[in-house]
N, C-alpha and C positions, 0 to 999 in steps of 0.2 A: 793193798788198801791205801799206804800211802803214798805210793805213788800216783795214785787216782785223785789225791786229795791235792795234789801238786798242780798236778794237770788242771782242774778244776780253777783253782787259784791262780795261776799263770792267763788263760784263755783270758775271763772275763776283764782282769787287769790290762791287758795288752788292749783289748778293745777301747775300753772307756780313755786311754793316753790318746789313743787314734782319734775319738772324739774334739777331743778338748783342741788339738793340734788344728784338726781342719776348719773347725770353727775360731780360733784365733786368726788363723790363717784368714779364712772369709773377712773377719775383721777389720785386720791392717789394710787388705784387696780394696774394701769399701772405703775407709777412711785416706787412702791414697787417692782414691778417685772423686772425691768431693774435693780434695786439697787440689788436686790437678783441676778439676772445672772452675773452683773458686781464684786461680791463679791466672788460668783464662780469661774468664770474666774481667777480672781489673784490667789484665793486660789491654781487651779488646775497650774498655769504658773509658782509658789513657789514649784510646789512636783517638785522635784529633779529625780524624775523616769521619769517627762515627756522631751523627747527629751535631755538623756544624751550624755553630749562630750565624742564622743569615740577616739578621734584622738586628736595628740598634731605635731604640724608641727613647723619646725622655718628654718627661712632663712634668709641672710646678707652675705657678704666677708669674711670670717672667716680664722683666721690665729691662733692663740690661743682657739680659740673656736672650739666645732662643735656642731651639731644637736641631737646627744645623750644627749650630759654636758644638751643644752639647756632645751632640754625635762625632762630631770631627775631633774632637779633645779623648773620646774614649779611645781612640790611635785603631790600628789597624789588630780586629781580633781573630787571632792566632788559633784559638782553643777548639775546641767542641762544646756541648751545651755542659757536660762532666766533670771537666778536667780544664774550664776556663777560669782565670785568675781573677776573680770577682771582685778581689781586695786590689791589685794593682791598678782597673779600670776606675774603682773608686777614687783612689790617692789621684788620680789625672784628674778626673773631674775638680776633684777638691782644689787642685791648684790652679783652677781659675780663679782670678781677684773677686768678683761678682758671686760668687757660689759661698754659700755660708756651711750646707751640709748636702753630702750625699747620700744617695741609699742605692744600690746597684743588685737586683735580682735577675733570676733566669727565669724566664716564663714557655714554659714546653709548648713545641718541642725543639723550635730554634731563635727565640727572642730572648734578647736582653734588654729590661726596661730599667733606663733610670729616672729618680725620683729626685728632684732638687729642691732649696726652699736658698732663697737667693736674697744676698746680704741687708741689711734695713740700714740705710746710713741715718745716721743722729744730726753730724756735725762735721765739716773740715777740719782736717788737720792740718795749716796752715793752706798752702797750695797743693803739699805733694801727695796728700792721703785724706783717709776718709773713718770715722769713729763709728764702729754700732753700737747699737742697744746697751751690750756686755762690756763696752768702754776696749773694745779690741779694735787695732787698726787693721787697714788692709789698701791696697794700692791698686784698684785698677788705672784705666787711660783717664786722663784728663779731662777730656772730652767729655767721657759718662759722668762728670762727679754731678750733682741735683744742683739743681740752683733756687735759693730760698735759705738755703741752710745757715744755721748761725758759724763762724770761721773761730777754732779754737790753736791757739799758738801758747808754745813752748818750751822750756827744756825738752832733752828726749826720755822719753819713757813718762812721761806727767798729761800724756792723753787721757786716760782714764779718770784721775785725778779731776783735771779739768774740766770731761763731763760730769762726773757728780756736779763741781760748782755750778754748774753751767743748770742742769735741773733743779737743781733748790733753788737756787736764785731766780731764775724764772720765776717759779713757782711766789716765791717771795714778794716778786714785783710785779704779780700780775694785776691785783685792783688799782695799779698806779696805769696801765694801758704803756709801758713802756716794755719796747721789745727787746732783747740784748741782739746784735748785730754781731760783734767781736767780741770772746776774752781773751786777752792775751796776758799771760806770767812771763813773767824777766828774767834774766839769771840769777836774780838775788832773791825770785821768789814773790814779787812785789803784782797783786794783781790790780787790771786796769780793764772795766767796764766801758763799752762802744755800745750805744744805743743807736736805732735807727733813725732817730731823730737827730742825730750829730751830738747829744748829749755822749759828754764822756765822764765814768767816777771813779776817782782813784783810793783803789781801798790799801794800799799797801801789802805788806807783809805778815800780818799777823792778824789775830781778830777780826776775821774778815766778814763776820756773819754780825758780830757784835755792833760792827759799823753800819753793815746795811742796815740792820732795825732801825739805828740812830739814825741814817737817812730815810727811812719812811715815817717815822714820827718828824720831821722837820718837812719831810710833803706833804703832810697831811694838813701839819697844821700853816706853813706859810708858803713852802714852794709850790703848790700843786697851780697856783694862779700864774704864777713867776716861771715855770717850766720853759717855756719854748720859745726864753730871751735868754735863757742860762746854756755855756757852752763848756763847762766843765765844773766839776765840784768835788775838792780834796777833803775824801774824809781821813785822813793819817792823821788828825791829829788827836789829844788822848778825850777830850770835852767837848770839841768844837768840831766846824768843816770850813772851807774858808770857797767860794764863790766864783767863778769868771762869766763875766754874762760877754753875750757875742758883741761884736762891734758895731 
């Protein structure tokens, strides 16, 4: 009897280890083979032959720009629609002078479109540059800079600076119908208002805003008749302004 009970005990136990064995076994088998298709997969989505960009597209408002400049700037693309460098075709685009921002997508199954929004100049920066919106500089050709614009000059790095003055003061002097043509700051900091009228006003260095008021209360009340015989008017001083009418 007890060795019937052994036997018994042995059989069913050896089965159920055989179990467990060949269904792990199935396991690893499967999970090998999803690893191996999914290792495929990238590999084949990395060749550069599958699904190459044939097409380069760009569109925006363009006024200095166009669609050829854009295309010819994105260089020659290398990738597939997968595995192309979306961020380095952008950073090219972006370094043209005229380009304010990019945006560079892929559009299936072989296009790449870019998206431009192209620089808004404000103001000169002397002859060699040009100021937007954001008081940033940027340099394209000569050639393209707008003509109209008002010309700002200065130390380096007092661009930005210089457009704030430059829009408040407009702003300031606009019920007087005078336009500012030039500001230009000195090394000492000292600034000096160019009207297109040849009218020039020199505010100096400090209280710069303090002064212009005191220059439109003095238009209002006796220059505004007197305007366009006067050819410069020094307001530096701490009470007064002192006069040059043209010759």
């Amino acid at each position: 009897m007890a060795t019937r009970a052994v036997k018994q005990a042995v059989v069913p136990g050896s089965q159920i280890d055989w179990r467990r064995y060949m269904t792990s076994l199935s396991r690893v088998s499967v999970s090998a083979a999803i690893i191996s298709l999914v290792v495929l997969g990238i590999m084949k989505l990395n060749d550069p032959s599958l699904l190459p960009i044939e097409k380069i597209r760009a569109q925006g408002s363009f006024v200095n720009l166009t669609e050829k400049m854009l295309v010819s700037k994105a260089g020659h693309i290398s990738g597939g629609y997968f595995n192309i460098d979306v961020r380095s075709v952008q950073e090219n685009i972006e370094s043209l002078p005229w380009v304010d921002k990019a945006y560079v997508r892929r559009m299936w199954p072989d296009t790449l479109m870019i998206t431009v929004s192209e620089q808004q100049a404000k103001a000169w920066w002397g002859d060699k540059g040009l100021i937007n919106a954001r008081g940033e500089l940027f340099m394209p050709d000569r050639k393209t800079f707008p003509v109209g614009l008002p010309v700002l000059s200065g130390p380096d790095e007092s661009h930005k600076q210089l457009l704030e003055h430059y829009m408040t003061m407009s702003q300031t002097l606009l019920e007087t119908g005078l336009v500012i043509q030039q500001l230009s700051m000195d090394a000492r900091r000292s600034l000096t208002i160019h009207f297109e009228n040849g009218l020039k006003i020199f505010l100096g260095r400090d209280e710069h805003y303090a002064r212009l008021d005191r220059f439109m209360r003095m238009y209002k009340r006796i220059l505004v008749t007197e305007i366009s015989r006067i050819q410069q008017i020094d307001m530096r001083y701490t009470n007064g302004f002192t006069i040059s009418r043209k010759q």
